[in-house]
N, C-alpha and C positions, 0 to 999 in steps of 0.2 A: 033107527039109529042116527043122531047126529053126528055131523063130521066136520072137523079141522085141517086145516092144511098151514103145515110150515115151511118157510123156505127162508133155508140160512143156510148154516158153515156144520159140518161134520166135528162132531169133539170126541173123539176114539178115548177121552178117562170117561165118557158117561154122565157129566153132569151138566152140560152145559150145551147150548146147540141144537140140533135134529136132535139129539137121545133124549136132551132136557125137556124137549118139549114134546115128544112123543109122550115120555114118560109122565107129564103134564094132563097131556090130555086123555091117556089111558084111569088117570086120580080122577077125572070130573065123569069119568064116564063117556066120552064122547069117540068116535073113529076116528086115529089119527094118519094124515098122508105125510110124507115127505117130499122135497126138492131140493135135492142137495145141490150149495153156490159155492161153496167152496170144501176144502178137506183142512183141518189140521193135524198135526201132530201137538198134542197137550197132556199137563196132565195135573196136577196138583199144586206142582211149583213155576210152570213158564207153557208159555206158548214156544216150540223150536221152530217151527215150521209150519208155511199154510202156502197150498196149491189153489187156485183159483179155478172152476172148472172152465170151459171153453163155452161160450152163449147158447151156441147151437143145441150141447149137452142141456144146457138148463130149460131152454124153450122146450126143447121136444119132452121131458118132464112135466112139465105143464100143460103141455098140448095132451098130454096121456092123459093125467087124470082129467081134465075138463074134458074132453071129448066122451068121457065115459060113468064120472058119477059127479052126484050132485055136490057142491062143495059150500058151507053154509058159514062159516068164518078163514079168516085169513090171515098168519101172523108171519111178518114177515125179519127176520133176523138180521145175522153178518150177508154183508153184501160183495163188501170186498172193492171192488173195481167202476170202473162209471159203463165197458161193454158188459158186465154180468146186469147191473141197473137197467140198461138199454133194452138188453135183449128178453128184460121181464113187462115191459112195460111196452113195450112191442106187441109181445107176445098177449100179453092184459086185455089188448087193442080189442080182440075177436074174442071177447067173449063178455059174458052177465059178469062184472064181480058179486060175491057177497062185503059185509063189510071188512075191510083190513085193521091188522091192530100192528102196527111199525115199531120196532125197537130199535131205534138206530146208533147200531151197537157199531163203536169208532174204536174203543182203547179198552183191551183183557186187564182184569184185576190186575193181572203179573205187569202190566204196563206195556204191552206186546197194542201196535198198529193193528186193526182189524178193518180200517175203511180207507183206504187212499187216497188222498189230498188230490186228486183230481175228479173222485165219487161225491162228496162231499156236496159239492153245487149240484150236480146232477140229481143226486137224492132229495133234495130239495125242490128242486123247479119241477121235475116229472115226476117224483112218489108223492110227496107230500100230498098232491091234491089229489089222489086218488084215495087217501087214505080216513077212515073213519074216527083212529086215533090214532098219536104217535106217544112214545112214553120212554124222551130222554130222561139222564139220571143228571142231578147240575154239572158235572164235567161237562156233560153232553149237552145241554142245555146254554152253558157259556160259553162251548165255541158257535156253537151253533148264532146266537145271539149276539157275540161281542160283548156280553154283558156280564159284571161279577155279581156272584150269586151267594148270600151268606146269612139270610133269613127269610120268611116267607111273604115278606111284600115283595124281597128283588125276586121269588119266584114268580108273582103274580103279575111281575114284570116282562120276565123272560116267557113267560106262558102267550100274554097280550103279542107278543114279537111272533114266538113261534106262530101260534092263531094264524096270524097276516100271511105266514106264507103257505095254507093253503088248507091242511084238515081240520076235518069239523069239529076236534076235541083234543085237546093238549095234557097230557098228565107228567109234571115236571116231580120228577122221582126223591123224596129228600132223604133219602139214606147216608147222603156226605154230609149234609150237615152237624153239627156238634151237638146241641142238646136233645136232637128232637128227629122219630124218622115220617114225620109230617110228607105228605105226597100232595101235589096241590093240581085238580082238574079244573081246565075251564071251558067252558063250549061255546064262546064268543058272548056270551052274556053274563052269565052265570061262574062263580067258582063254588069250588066242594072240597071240603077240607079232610082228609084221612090222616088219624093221629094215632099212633101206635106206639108205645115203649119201644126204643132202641134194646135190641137183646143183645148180651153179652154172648156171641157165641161168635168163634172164628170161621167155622165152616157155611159159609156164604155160595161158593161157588155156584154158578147158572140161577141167581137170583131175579137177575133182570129178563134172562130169557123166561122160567117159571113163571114171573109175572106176569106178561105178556101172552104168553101162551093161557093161564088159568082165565085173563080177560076173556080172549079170543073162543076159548071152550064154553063161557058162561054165555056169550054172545049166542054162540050155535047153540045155547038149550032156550034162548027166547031173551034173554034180561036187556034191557036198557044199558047205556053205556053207563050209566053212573050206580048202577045193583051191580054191571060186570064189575065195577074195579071196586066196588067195597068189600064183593064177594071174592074175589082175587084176592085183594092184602089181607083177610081174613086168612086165607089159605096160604098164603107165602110166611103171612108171619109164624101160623103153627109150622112151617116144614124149611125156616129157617132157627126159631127154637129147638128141631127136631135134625137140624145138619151135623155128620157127623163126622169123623177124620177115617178116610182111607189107603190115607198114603202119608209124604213128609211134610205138603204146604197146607194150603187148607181145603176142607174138603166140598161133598157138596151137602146142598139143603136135602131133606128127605123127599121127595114130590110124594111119595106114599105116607104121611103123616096120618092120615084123618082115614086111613083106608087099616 
């Protein structure tokens, strides 16, 4: 049995976060762990509220599962803070990683804060280069860069920036874009272009987490980073086709689509 390991924020409506990606990698098959960084209160329509857990809490999570099974990808979510960042990367220190896949998840659909303007550098100088991939969406990618983002040469822009500061593969997410949900990967040499119809459906929610996670899964059953993520948006696109409304705002993607 392959295994996954995520470490992000707690989403109590289930579609988004530790459940999204549980839920992620129980669809590919693989053993999923968790490390929960933070807690929110959410749910369809806003973010109310989010507890950050305390460092110690989250290392010693970490120190659990490595001390005792083998862990063969690694997706890491909401971070929240620059001492929750610290005390992972700390904690990273004393041990093998496998490869990481980074969603550096800053701002909730609902427009709700999820990374603290003082995390922000820190996520940058100390994860980035630990990381095998990271897979901002253009929000994310233009603050990240300073750069405006509004076709896919300025992705191949903002990709080339990200690259420089430190993982070995950049996948700049284009689902904001207008005509097209084009995702653009680069590995310091090389770009790969994934083009998908934009679908008409509002229930998106834990999209970017699913991604991330369906990567990080295909990673632990053997694939190359550039089969994980064709094999990824194959799968996000059917179980974004397949999102469905459970509440008043929108809902989430199906992660069980293809199951």
């Amino acid at each position: 049995m392959k295994t996954a390991l995520t470490i992000a924020g707690s989403d109590c409506s289930g579609g988004a976060g530790i459940q999204g990606d549980l839920k992620t990698f129980a669809a590919h098959g693989v053993y999923g762990m968790s490390v929960i960084t933070a807690v929110t209160a959410q749910n369809t329509t806003k973010v109310s509220h989010i507890q950050g857990l305390e460092p110690i809490t989250i290392s010693k999570q970490i120190e659990a599962i490595f001390d005792d099974i083998k862990v063969d990808s690694i997706k890491i979510g909401m971070l929240f803070n620059k001492r929750i960042i610290t005390a992972i990367v700390n904690t990273f220190k004393h041990y093998q990683l496998p490869k990481i896949v980074l969603d550096p998840v800053m701002i909730s659909t609902t427009g709700r804060i999820l990374l603290k303007g003082d995390a922000i550098e820190s996520i940058v100088k100390d994860m980035f280069p630990l990381c095998n991939l990271i897979t901002p969406n253009i929000l994310e990618a233009e603050r990240l860069t300073d750069t405006p983002i509004s076709n896919t040469d300025d992705m191949e822009t903002a990709c080339r920036k990200l690259y420089e500061l430190g993982p070995k593969n950049v996948l700049v997410k284009g689902g904001h874009l207008r005509d097209t949900a084009c995702d653009v990967l680069f590995d310091g040499n090389d770009f790969t272009y994934y083009n998908h119809k934009r679908i008409d459906n509002p229930n998106t929610h834990g999209t970017g987490c699913a991604l991330s996670s369906a990567i990080a899964a295909n990673i632990s059953k053997g694939q190359n980073t550039v089969d994980a993520v064709r094999m990824a948006k194959d799968y996000i696109t059917k179980a974004i086709a397949g999102g469905f409304s459970i509440g008043s705002g929108d809902g989430p993607v199906n992660h069980f689509i293809e199951r």
